[in-house]
N, CA, C, O and CB atoms as a CASP TS submission, in Angstrom:
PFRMAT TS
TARGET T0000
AUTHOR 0000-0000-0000
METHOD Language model
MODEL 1
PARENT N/A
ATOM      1  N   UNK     1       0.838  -1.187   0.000  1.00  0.00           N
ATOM      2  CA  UNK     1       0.000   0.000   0.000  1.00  0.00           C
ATOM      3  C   UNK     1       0.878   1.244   0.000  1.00  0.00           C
ATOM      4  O   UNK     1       1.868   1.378   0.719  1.00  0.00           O
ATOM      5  CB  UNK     1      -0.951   0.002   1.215  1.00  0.00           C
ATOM      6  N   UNK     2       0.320   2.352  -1.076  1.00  0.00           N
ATOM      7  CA  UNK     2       1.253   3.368  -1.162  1.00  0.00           C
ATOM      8  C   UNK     2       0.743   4.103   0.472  1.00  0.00           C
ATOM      9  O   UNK     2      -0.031   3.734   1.355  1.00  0.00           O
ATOM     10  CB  UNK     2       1.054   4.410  -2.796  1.00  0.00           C
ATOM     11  N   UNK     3       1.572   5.214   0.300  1.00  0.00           N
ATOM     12  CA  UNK     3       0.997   6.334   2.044  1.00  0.00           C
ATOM     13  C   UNK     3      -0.790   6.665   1.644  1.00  0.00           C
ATOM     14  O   UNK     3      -1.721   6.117   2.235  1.00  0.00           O
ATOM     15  CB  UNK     3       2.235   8.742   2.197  1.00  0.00           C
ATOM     16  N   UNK     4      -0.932   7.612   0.589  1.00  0.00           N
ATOM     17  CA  UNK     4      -1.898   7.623   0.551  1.00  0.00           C
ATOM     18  C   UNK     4      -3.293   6.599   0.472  1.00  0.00           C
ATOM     19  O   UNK     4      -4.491   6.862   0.367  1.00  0.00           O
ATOM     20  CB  UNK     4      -1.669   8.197  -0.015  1.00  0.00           C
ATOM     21  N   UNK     5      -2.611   5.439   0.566  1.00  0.00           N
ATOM     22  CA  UNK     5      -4.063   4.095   0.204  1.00  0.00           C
ATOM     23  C   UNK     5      -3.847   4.125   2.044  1.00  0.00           C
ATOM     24  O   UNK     5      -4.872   4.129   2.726  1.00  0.00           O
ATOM     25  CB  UNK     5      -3.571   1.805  -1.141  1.00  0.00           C
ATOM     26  N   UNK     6      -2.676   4.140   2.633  1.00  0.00           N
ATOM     27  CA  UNK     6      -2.869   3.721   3.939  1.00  0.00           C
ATOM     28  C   UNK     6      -3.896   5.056   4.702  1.00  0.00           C
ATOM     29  O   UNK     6      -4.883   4.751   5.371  1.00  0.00           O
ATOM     30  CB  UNK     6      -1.221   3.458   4.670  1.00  0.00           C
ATOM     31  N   UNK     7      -3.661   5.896   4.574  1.00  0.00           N
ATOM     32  CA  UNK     7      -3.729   7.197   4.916  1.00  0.00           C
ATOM     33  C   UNK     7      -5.454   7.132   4.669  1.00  0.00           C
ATOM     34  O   UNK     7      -6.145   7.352   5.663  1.00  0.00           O
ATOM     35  CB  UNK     7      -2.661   8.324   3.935  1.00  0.00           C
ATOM     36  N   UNK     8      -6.141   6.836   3.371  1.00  0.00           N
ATOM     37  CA  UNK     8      -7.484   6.682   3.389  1.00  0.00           C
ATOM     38  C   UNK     8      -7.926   5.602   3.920  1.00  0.00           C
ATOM     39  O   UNK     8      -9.118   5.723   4.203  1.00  0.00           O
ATOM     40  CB  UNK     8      -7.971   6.767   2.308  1.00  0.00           C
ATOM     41  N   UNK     9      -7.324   4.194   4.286  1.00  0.00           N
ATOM     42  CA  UNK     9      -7.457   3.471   4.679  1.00  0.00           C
ATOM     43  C   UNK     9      -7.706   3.641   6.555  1.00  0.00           C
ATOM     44  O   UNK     9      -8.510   2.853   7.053  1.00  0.00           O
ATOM     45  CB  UNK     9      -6.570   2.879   4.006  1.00  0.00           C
ATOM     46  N   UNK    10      -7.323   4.196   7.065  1.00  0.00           N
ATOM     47  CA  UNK    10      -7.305   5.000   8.037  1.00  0.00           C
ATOM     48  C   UNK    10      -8.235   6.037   8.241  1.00  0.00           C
ATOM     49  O   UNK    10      -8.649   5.888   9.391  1.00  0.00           O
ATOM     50  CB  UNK    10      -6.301   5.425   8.032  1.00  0.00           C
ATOM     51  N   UNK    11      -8.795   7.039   7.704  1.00  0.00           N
ATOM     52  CA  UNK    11      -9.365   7.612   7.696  1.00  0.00           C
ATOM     53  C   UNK    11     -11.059   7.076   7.665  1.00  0.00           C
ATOM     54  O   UNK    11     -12.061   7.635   8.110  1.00  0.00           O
ATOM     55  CB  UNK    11      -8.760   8.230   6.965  1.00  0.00           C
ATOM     56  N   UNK    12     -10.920   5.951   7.048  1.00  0.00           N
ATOM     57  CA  UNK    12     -12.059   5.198   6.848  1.00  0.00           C
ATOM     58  C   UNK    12     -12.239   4.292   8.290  1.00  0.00           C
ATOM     59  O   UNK    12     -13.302   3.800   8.667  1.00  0.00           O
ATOM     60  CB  UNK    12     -11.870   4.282   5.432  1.00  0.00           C
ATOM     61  N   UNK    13     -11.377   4.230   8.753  1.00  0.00           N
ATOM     62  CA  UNK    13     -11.258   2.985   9.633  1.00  0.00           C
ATOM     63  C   UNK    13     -11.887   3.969  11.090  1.00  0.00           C
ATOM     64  O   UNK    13     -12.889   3.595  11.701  1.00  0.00           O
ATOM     65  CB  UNK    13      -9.288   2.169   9.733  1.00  0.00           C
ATOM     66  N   UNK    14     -11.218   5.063  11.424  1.00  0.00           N
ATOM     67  CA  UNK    14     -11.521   6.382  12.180  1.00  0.00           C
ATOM     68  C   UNK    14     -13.326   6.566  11.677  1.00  0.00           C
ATOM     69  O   UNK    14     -14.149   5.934  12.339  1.00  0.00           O
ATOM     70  CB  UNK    14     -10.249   7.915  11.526  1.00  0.00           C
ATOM     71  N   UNK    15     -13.831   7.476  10.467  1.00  0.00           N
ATOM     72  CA  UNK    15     -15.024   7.460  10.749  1.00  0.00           C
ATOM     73  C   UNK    15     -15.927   6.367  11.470  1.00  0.00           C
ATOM     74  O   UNK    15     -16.671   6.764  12.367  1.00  0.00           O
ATOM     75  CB  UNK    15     -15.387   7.689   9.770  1.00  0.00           C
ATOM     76  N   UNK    16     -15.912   4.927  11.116  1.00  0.00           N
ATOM     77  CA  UNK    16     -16.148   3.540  11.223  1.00  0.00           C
ATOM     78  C   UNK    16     -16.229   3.749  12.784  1.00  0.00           C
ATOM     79  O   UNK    16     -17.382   3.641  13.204  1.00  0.00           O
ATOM     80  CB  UNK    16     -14.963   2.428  10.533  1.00  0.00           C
ATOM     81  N   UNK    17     -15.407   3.986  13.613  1.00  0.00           N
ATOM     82  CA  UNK    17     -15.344   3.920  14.916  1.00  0.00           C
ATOM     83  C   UNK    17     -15.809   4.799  15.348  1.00  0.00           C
ATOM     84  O   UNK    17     -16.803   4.498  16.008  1.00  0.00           O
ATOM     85  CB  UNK    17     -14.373   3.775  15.408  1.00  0.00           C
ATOM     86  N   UNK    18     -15.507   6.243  15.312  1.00  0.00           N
ATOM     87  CA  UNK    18     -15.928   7.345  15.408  1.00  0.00           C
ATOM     88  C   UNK    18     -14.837   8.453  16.668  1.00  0.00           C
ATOM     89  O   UNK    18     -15.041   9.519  17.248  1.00  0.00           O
ATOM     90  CB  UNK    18     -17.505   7.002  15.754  1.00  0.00           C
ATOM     91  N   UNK    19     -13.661   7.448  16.619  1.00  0.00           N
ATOM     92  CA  UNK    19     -12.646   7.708  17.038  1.00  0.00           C
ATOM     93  C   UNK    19     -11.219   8.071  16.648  1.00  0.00           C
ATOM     94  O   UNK    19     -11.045   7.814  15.457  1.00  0.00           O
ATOM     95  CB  UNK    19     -12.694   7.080  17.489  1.00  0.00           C
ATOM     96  N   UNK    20     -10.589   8.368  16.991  1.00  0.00           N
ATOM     97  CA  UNK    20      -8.968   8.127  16.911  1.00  0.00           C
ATOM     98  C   UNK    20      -8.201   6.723  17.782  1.00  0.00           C
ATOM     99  O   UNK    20      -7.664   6.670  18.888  1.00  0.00           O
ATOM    100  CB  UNK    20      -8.274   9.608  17.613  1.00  0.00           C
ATOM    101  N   UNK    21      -8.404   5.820  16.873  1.00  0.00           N
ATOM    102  CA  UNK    21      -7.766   4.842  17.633  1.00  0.00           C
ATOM    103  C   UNK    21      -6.231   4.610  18.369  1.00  0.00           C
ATOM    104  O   UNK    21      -5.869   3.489  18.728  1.00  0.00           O
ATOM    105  CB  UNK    21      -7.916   4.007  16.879  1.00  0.00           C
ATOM    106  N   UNK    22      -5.428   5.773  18.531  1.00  0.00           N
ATOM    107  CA  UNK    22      -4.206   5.979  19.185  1.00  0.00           C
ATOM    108  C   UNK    22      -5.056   6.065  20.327  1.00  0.00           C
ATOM    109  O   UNK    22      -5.273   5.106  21.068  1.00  0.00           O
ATOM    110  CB  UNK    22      -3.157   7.187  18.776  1.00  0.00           C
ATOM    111  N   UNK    23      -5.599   7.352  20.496  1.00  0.00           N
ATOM    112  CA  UNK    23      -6.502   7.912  21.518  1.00  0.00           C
ATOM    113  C   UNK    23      -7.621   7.398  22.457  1.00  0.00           C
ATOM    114  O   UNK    23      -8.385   7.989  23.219  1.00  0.00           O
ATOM    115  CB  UNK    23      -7.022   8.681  20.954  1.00  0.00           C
ATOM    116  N   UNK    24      -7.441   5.998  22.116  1.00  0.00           N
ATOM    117  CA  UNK    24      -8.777   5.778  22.559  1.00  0.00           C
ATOM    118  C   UNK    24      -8.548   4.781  24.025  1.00  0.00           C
ATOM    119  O   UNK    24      -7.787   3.814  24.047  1.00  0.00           O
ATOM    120  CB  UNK    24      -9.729   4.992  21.214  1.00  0.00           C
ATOM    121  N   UNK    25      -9.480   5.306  25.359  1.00  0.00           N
ATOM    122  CA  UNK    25      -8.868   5.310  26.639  1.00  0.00           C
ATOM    123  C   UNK    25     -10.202   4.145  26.900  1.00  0.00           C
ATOM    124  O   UNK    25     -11.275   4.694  26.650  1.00  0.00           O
ATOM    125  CB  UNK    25      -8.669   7.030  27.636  1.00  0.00           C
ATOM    126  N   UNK    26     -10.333   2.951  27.261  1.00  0.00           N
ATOM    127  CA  UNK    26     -11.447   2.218  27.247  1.00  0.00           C
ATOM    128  C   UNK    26     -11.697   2.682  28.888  1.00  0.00           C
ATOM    129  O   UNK    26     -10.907   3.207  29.672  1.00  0.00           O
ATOM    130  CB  UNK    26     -11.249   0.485  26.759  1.00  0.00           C
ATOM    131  N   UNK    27     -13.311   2.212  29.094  1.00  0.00           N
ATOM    132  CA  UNK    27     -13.664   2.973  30.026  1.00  0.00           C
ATOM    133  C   UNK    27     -14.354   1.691  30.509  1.00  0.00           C
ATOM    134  O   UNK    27     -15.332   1.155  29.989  1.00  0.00           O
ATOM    135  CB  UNK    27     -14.402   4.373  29.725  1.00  0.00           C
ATOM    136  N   UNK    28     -13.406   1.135  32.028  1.00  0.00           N
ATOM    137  CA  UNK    28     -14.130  -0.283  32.538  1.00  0.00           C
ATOM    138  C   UNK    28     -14.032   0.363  33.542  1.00  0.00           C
ATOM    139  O   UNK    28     -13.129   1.059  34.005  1.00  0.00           O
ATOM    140  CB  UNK    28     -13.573  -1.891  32.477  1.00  0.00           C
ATOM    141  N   UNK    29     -15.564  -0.044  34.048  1.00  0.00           N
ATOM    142  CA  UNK    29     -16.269   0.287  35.538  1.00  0.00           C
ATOM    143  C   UNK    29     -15.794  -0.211  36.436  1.00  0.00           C
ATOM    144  O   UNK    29     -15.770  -1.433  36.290  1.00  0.00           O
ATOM    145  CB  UNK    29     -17.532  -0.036  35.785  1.00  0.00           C
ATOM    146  N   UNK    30     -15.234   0.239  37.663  1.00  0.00           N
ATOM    147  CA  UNK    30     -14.730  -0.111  38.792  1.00  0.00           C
ATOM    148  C   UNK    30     -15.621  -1.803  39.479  1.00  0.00           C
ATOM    149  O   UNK    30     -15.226  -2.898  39.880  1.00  0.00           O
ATOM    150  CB  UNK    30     -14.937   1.393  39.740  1.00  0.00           C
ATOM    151  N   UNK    31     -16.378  -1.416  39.365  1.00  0.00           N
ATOM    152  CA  UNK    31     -17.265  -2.899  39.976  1.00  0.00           C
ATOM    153  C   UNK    31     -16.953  -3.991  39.284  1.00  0.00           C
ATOM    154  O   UNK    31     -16.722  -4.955  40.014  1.00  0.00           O
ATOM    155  CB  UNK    31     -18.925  -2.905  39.863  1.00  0.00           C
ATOM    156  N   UNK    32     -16.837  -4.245  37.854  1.00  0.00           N
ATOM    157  CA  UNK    32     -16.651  -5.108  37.090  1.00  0.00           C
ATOM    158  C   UNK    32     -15.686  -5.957  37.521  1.00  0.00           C
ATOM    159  O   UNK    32     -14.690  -5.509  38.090  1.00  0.00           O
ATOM    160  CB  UNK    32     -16.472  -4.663  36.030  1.00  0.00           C
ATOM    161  N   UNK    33     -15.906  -7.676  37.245  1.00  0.00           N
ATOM    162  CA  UNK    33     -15.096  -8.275  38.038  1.00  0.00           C
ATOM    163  C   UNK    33     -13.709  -8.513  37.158  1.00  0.00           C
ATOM    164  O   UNK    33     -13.768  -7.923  36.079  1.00  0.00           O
ATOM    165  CB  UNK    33     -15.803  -9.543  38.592  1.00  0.00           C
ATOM    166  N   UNK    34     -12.294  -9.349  37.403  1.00  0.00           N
ATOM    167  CA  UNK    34     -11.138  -9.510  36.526  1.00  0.00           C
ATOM    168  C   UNK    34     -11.465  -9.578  35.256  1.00  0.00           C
ATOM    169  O   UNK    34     -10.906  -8.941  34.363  1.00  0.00           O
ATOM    170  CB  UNK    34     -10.389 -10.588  36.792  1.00  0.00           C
ATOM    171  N   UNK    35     -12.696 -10.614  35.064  1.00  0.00           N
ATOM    172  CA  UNK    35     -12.740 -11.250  33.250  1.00  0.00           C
ATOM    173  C   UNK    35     -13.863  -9.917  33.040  1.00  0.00           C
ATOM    174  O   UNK    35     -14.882  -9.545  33.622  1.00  0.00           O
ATOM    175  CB  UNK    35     -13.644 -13.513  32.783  1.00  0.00           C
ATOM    176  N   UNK    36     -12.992  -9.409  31.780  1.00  0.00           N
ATOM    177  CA  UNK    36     -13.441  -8.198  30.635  1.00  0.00           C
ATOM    178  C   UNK    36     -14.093  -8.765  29.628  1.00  0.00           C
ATOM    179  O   UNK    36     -14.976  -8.355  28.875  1.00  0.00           O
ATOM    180  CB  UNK    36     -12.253  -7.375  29.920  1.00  0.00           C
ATOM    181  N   UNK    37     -13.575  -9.683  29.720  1.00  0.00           N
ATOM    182  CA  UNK    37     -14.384 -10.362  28.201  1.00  0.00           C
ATOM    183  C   UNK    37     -15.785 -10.266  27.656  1.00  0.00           C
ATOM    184  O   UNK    37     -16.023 -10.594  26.494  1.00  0.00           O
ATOM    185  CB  UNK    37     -14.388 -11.783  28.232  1.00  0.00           C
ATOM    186  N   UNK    38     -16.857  -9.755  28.596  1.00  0.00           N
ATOM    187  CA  UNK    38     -18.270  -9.431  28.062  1.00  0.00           C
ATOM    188  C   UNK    38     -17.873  -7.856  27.888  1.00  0.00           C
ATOM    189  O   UNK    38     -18.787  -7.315  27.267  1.00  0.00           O
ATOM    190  CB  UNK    38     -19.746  -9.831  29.224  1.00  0.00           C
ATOM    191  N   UNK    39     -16.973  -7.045  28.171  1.00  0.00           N
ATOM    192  CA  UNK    39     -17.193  -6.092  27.981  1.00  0.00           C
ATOM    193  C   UNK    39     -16.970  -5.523  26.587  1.00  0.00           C
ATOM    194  O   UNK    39     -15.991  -5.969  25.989  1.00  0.00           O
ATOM    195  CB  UNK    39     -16.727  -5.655  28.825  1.00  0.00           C
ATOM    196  N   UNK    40     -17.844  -4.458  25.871  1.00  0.00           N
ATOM    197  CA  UNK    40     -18.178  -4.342  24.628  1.00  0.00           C
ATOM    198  C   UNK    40     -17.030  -3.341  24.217  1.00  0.00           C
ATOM    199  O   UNK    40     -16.390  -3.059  25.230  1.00  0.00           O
ATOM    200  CB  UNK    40     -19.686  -3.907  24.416  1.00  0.00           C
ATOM    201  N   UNK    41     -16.676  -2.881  23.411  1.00  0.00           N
ATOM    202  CA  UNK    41     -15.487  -1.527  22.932  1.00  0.00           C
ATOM    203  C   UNK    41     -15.815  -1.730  21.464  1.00  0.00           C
ATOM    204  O   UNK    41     -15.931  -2.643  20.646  1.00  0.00           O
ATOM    205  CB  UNK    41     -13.418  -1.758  23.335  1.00  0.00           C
ATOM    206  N   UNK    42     -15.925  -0.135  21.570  1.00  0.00           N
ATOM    207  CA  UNK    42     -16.003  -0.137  19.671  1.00  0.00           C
ATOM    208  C   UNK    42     -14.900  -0.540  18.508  1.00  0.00           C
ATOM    209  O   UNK    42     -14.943  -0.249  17.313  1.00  0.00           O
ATOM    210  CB  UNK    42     -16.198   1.354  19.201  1.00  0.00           C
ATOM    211  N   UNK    43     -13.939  -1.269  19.191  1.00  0.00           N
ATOM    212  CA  UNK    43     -13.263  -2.162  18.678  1.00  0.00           C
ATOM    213  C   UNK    43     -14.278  -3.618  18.115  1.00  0.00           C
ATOM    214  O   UNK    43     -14.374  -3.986  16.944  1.00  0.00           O
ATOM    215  CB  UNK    43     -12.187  -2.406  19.792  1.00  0.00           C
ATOM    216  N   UNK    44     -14.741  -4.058  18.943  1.00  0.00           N
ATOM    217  CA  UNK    44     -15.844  -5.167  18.563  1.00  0.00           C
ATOM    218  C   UNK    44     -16.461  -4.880  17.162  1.00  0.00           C
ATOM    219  O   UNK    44     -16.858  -5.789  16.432  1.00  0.00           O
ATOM    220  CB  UNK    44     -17.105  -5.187  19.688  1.00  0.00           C
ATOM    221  N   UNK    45     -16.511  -3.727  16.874  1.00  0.00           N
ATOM    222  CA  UNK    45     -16.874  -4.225  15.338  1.00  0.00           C
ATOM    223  C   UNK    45     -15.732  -3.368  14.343  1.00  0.00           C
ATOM    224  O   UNK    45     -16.079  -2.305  13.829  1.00  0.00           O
ATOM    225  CB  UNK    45     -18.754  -3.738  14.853  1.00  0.00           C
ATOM    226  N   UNK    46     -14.605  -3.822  14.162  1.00  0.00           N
ATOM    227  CA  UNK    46     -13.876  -3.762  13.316  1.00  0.00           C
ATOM    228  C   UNK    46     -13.381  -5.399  13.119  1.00  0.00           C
ATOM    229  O   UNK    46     -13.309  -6.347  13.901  1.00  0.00           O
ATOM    230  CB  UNK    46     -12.915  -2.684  13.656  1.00  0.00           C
ATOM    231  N   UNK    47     -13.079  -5.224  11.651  1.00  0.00           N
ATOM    232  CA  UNK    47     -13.170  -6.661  11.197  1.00  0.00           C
ATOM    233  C   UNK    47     -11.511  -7.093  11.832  1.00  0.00           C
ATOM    234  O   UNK    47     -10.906  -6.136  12.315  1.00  0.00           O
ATOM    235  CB  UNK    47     -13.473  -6.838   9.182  1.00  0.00           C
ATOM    236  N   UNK    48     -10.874  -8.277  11.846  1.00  0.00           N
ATOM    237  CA  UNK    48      -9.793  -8.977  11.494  1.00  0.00           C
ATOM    238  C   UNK    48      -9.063  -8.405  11.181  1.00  0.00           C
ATOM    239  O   UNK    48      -8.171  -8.216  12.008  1.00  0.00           O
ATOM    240  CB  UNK    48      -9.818  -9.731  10.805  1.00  0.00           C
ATOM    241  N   UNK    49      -8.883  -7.626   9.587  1.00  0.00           N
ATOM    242  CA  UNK    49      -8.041  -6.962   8.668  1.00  0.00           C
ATOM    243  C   UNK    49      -7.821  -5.630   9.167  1.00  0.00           C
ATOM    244  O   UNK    49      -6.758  -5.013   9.091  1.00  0.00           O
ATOM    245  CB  UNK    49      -8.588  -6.942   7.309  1.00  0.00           C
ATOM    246  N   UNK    50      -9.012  -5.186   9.738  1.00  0.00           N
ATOM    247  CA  UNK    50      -8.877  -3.684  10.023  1.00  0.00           C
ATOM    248  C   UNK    50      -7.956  -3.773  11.069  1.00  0.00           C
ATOM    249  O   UNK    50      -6.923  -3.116  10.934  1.00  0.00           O
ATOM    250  CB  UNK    50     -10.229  -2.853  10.434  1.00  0.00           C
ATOM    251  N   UNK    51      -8.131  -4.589  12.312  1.00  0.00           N
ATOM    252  CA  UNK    51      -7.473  -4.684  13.428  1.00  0.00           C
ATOM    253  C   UNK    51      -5.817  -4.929  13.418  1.00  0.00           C
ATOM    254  O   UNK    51      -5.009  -4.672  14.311  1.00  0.00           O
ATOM    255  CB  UNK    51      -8.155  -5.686  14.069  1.00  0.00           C
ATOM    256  N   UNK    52      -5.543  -5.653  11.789  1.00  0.00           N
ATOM    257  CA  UNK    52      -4.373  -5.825  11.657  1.00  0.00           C
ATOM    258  C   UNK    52      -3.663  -4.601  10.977  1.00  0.00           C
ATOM    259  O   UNK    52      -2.503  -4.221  11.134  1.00  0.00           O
ATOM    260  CB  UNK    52      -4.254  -6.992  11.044  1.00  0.00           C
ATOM    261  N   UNK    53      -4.638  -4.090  10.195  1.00  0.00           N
ATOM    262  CA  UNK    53      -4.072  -2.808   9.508  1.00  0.00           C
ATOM    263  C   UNK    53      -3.614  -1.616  10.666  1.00  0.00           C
ATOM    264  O   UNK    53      -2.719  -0.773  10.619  1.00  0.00           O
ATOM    265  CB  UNK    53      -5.339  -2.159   8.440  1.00  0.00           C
ATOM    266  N   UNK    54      -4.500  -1.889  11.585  1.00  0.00           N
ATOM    267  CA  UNK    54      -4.283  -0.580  12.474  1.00  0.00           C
ATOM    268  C   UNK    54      -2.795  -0.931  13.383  1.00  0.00           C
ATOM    269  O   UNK    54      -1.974  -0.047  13.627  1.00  0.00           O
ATOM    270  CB  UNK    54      -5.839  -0.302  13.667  1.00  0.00           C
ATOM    271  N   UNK    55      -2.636  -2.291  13.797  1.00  0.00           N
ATOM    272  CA  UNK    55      -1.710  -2.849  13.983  1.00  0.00           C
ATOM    273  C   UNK    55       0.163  -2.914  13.549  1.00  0.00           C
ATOM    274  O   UNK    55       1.259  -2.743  14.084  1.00  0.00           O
ATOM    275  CB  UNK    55      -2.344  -3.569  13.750  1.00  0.00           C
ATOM    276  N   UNK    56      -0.371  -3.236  12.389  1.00  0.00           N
ATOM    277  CA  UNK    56       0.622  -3.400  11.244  1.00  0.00           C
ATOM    278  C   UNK    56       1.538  -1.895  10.694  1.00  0.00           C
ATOM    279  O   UNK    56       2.728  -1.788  10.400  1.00  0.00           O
ATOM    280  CB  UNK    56      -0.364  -4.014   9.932  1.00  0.00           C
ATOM    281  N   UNK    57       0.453  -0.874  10.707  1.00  0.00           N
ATOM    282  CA  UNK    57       0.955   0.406  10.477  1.00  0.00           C
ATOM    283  C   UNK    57       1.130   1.685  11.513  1.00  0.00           C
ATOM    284  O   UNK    57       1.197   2.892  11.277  1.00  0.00           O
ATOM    285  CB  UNK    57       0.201   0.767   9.542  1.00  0.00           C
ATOM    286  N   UNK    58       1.184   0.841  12.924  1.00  0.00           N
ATOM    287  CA  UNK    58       1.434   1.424  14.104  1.00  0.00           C
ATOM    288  C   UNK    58       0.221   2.477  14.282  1.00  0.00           C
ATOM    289  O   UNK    58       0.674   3.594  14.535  1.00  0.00           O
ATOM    290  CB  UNK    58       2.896   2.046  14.112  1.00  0.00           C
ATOM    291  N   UNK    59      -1.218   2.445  14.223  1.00  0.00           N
ATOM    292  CA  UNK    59      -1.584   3.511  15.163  1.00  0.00           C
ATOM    293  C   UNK    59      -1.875   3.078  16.045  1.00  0.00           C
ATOM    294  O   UNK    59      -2.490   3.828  16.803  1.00  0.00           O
ATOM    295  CB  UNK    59      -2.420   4.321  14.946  1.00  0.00           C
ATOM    296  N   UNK    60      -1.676   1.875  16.438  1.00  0.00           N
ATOM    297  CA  UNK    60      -2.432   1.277  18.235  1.00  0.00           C
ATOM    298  C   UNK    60      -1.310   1.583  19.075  1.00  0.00           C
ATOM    299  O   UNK    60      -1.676   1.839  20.222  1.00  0.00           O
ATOM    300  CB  UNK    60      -2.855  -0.774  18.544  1.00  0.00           C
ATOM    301  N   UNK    61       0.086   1.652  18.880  1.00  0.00           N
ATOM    302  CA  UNK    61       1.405   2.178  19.939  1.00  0.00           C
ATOM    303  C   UNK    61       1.604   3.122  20.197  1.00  0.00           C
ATOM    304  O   UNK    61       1.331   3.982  19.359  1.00  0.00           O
ATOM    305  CB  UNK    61       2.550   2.042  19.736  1.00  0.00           C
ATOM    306  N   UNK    62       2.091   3.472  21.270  1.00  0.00           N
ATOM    307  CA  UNK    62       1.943   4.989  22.117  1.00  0.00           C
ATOM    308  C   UNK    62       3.600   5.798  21.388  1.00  0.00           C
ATOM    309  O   UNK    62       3.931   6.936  21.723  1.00  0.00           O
ATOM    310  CB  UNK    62       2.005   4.658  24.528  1.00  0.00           C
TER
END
């Protein structure tokens, strides 16, 4: 992928969420017990690919 396919690729991936996925601070309720796993994040609906793209081209690292 050239910059710009990544760059819209991204941009698409951002509206989709409705976030900045660098930015994004998940918000688990103090009561909730160790296992997170029912808990929902608008990560849950990005596909496989997206998750790897966002991955792969560093916007999930600080």
């Amino acid at each position: 992928m050239n910059k710009q396919a990544i760059e819209t690729e991204y941009k698409r991936i951002c509206d989709k969420l409705g976030f900045i996925p660098k930015e994004f601070k998940p918000a688990i309720p103090k009561d909730v017990s160790e296992d997170y796993g029912h808990i929902e994040t608008l990560f849950d609906y990005l596909s496989t690919d997206e998750m790897l793209f966002l991955y792969e081209n560093g916007y999930l690292t600080n």
